[in-house]
C-alpha positions as CSV (number, residue, x, y, z in Angstrom):
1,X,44.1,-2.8,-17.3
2,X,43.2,-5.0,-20.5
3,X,41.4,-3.7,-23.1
4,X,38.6,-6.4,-22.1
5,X,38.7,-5.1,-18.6
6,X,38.0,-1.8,-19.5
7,X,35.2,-2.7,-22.2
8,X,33.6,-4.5,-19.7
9,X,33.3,-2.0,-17.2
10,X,32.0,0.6,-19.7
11,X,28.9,-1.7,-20.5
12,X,28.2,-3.0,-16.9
13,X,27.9,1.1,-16.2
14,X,25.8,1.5,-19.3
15,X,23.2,-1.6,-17.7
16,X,23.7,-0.1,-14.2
17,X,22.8,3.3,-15.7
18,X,19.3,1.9,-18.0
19,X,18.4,0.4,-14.7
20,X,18.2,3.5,-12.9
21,X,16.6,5.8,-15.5
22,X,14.2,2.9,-16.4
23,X,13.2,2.2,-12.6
24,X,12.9,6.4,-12.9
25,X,10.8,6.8,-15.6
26,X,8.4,3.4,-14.9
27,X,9.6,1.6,-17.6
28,X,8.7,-2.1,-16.4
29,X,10.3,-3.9,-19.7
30,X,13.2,-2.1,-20.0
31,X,14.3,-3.1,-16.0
32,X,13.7,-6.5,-16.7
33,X,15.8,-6.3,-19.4
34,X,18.7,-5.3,-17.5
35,X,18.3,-8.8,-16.2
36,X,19.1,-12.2,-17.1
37,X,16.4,-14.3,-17.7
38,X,17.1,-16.1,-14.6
39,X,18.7,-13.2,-12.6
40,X,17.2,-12.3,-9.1
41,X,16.8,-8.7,-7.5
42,X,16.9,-7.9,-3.6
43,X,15.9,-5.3,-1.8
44,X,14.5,-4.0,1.6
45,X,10.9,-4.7,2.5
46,X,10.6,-7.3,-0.6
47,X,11.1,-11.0,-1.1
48,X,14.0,-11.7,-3.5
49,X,12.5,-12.0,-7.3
50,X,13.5,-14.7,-9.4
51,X,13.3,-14.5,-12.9
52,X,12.0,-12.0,-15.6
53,X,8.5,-12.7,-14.1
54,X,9.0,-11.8,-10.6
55,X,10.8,-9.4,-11.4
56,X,7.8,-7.2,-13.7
57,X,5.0,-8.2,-11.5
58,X,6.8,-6.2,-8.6
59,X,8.4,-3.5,-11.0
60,X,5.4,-2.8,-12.1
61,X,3.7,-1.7,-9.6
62,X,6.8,0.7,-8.9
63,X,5.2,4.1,-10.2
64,X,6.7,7.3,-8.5
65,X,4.2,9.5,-7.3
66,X,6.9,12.7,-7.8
67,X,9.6,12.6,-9.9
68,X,12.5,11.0,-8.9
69,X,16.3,9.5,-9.6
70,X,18.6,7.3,-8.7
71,X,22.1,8.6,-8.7
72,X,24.5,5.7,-9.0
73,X,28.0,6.5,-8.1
74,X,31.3,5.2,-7.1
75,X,30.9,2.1,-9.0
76,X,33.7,-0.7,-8.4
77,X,34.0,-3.5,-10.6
78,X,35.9,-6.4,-9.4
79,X,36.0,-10.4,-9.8
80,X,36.2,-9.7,-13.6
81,X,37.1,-13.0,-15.0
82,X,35.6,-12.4,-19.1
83,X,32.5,-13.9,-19.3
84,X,30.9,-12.5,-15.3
85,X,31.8,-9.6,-12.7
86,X,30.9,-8.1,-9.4
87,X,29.5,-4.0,-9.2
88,X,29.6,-2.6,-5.7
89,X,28.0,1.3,-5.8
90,X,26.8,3.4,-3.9
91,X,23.4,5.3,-4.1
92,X,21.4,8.7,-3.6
93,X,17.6,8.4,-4.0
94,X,16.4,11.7,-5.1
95,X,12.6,12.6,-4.4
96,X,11.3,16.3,-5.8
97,X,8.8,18.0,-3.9
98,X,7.5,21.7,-3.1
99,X,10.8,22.3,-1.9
100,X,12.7,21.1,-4.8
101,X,15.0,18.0,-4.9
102,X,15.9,16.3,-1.7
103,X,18.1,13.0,-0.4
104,X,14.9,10.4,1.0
105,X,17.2,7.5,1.0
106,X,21.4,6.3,0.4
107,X,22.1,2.7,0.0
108,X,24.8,0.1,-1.7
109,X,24.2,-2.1,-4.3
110,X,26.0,-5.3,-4.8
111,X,26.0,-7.0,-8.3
112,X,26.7,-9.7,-9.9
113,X,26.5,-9.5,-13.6
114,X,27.3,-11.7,-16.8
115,X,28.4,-11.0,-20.0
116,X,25.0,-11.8,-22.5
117,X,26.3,-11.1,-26.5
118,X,28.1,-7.2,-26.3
119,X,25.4,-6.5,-23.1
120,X,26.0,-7.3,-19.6
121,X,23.1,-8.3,-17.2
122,X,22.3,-8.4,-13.9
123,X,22.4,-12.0,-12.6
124,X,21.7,-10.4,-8.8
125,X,21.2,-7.4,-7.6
126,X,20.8,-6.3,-3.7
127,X,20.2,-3.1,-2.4
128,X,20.9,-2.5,1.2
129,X,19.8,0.7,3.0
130,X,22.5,2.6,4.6
């Protein structure tokens, strides 16, 4: 594994992880900034958003109703070529209610990112309910 490899996956992780606290904690800006500018987002029961503006007007009307999280595991990063990748990874939508915490939803995302300066951004990003 190259050292570029390896640096690589550590800041696609880091963006898949901002995504997931941001889409959390309602944090409209900060998911769109986990895309490029003219990156697109997918998933089930919504159109496919192009571009940063798309992308807020639906985000922003995202506000949980109970707290919430996206746990993001078994991330796989192949297709690395230095300057984009592909992210498959698997994920556990947490809900919390009287009961406490429980699963509502498991799904797969598959990503494409970029490199963008030191960050790297989501160019796509589908969600698929398993």
């Amino acid at each position: 594994m190259s050292a570029d490899y390896a640096d690589a996956v550590a800041r696609i992780r880091d963006t898949i992880a901002a995504y997931a606290q941001a889409v959390d904690d309602a944090r409209t800006e900060d998911v769109v900034a986990t895309f490029l500018p003219d990156g697109s987002a997918s998933f089930p029961g919504s159109e496919v958003l192009h571009g940063h503006d798309a992308i807020r007007a639906t985000y922003s009307k995202l506000t949980p109703g109970v707290p919430q999280r996206h746990v993001v595991l078994n991330i796989h990063v192949t297709d690395f070529d230095g300057e984009s990748a592909s992210a498959t990874s698997d994920l556990l939508f947490l809900v919390k209610g009287e009961r406490g915490w429980s699963v509502k939803l498991v799904g797969r995302y598959t990503d494409r990112l970029r490199a963008s300066g030191e960050q790297w951004l989501f160019a796509s990003r589908e969600l698929v309910f398993v």
